[in-house]
C-alpha positions in Angstrom: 31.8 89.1 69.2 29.3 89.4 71.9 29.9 88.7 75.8 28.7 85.6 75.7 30.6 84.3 72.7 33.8 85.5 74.9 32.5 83.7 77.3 32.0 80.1 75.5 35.6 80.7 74.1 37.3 81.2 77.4 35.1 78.6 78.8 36.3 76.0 76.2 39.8 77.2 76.6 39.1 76.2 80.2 37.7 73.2 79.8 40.8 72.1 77.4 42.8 73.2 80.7 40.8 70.5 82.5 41.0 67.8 80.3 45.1 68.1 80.5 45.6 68.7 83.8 44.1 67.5 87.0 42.0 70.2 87.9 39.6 70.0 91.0 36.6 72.3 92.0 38.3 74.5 93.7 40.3 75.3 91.1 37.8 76.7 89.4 37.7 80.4 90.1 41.4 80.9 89.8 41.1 78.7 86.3 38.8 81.4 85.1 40.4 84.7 86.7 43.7 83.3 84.9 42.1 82.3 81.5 40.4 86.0 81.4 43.6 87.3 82.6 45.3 85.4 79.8 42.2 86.7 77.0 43.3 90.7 77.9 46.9 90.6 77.6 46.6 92.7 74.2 43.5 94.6 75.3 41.0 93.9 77.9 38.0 91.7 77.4 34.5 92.3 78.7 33.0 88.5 78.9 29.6 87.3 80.8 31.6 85.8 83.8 28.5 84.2 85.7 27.8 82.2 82.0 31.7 81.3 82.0 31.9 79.8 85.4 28.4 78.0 84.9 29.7 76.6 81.3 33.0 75.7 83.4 31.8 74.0 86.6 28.9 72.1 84.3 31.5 70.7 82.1 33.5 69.7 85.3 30.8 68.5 87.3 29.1 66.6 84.6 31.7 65.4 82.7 30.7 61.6 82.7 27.1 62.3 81.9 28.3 64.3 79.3 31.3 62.0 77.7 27.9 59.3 78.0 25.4 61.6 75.7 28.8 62.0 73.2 29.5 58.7 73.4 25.7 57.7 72.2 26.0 60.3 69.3 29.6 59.9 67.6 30.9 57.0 66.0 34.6 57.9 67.1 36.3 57.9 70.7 39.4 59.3 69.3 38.6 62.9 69.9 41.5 65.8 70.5 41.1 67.4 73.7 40.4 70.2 71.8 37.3 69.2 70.0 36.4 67.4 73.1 36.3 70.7 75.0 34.0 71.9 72.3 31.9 69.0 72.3 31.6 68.8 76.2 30.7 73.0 76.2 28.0 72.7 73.5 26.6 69.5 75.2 25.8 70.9 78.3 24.8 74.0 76.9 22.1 72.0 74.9 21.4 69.9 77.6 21.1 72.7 80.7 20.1 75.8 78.6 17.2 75.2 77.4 16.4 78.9 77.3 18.9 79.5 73.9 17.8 78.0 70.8 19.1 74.7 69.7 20.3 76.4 66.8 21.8 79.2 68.4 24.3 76.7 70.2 25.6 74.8 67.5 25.8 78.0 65.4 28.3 79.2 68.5 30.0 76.5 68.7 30.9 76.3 65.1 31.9 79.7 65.7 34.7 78.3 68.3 35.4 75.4 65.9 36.1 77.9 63.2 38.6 79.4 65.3 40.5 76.5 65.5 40.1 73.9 62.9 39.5 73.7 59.2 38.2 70.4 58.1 37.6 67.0 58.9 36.4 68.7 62.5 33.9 70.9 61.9 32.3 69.1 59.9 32.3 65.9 62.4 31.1 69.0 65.9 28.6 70.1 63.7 27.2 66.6 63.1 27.4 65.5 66.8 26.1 69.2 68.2 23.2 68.3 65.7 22.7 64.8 66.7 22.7 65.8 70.7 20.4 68.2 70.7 17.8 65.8 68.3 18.0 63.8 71.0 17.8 66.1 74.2 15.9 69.0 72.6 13.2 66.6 71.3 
């Protein structure tokens, strides 16, 4: 798994943290020292920590835009917070870096969802991922 793939994983593993507590933007540094912290218990972890914190304080910052562009693209509001945190991450990923393929991003983040779920909900990222960046990639 490459640096950056660390770094999407911890960075939706944050942004779960967000979306079930009441986080605010200071808390972001300590939210990331502890999540990388909490990644090298067994063994350390080398991640891309700049890309982390921009993944994390994009989500945060632009949550509402964010939820919006979702919103427009997925028939269903019921959402986990998990699948949310992936949603939000690719989202503004799509949306902000426009330097990494389109295809690059959903392939990533199908990579997080596979870490997590089996099906109905990677079926149901992959379809929204897709339908987002139609739409801001276009």
């Amino acid at each position: 798994m490459s640096n950056k793939s660390k770094a999407r994983q911890v960075a939706v593993q944050g942004i779960y943290n967000i979306l079930l507590l009441d986080k605010k933007p200071e808390d972001m540094g300590k939210l990331l020292d502890d999540l990388i912290a909490s990644a090298s218990v067994k063994q350390p972890i080398k991640i891309d920590q700049e890309f982390c914190r921009t993944l994390l304080e994009g989500v945060f910052f632009r949550q509402a835009d964010l939820e919006a562009l979702l919103e427009k693209h997925s028939k269903s509001k019921l959402h986990s917070p998990l699948v949310k945190a992936i949603l939000l991450a690719g989202t503004f990923e799509l949306l902000v870096m426009t330097e990494t393929s389109a295809k690059t991003i959903i392939s990533e983040y199908m990579g997080q969802a596979e870490l997590y779920f089996d099906t109905p909900e990677r079926p149901f990222i992959h379809a929204v991922l897709d339908a987002v960046s139609k739409d801001v990639r276009a």
